[in-house]
C-alpha positions in Angstrom: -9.7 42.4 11.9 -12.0 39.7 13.7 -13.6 39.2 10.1 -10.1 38.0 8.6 -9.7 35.9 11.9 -13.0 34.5 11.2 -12.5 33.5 7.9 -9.0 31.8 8.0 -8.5 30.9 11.6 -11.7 28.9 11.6 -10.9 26.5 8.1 -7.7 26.1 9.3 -9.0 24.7 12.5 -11.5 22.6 10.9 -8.6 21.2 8.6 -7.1 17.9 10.9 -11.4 16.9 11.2 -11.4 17.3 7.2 -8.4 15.5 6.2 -9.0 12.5 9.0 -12.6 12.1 7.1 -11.0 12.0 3.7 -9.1 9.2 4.5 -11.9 6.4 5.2 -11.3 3.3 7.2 -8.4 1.6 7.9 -7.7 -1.7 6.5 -5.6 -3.5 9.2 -4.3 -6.9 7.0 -2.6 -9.4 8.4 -1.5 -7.1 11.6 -3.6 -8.7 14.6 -6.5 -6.9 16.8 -5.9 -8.6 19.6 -4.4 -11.6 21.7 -6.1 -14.2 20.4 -5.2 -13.5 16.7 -2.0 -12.8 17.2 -1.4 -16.2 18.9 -3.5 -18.0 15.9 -1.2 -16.3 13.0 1.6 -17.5 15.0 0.3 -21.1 15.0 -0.8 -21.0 11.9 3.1 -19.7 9.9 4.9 -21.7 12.3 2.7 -25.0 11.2 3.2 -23.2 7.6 7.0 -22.7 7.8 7.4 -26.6 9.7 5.9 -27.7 7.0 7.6 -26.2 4.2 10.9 -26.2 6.1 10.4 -30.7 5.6 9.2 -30.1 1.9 12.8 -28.1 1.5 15.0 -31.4 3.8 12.8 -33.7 1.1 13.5 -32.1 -2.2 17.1 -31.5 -1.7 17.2 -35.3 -0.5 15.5 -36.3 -3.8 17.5 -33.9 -5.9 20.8 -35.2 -4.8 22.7 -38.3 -5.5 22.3 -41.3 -2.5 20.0 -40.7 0.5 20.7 -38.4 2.8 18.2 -39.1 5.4 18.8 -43.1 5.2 22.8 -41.9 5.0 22.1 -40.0 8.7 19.8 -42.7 10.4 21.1 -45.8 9.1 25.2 -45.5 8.9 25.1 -42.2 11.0 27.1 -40.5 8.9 28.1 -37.1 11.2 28.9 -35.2 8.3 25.5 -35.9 6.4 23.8 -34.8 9.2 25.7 -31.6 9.3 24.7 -31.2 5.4 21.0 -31.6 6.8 21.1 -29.2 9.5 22.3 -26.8 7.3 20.0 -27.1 4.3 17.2 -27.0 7.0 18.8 -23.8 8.1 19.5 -22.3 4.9 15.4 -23.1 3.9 14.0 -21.5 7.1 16.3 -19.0 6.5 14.5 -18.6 3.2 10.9 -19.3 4.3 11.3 -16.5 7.3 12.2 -13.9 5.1 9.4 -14.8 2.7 7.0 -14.4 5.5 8.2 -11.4 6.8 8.0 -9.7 3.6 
């Protein structure tokens, strides 16, 4: 009896050690380590998604008939600037899922 114990109790023991080994070392990505990283990555996509956010405002400004940001400043047109806000919206919108994955 302690000779069938021996030989199955023990590998079965042993298996959690053996299959922890097997799977080698973590690879962490983008997930931050600590403080400091975490607060870097969230400079760094906010200046990322600022920045694309006013690429978005500019091409839908180009790609549209008149000027929409001369339209807003100039005659201040309240309903232009609606239009803006929401296409600035509707690209972070966009940009956040992206990032988020």
């Amino acid at each position: 009896m302690k000779n069938i114990v021996a030989r199955f109790a023990l590998p079965l023991l042993a298996l959690p050690v053996a299959l922890g080994a097997a799977e080698g070392p973590s690879v962490s990505g983008w997930h931050a380590q600590s403080l400091g990283q975490a607060i870097g990555y969230m400079m760094m996509f906010g200046a990322l998604g600022i920045l694309m956010a006013i690429a978005g405002y500019k091409a839908f400004d180009k790609f549209t008939p008149g000027e929409l940001h001369r339209e807003i400043v100039e005659n201040k047109n309240v309903a232009a600037a609606i239009i803006g806000g929401a296409v600035i919206l509707g690209v972070c919108l966009i940009i956040a899922a992206a990032m988020v994955g």
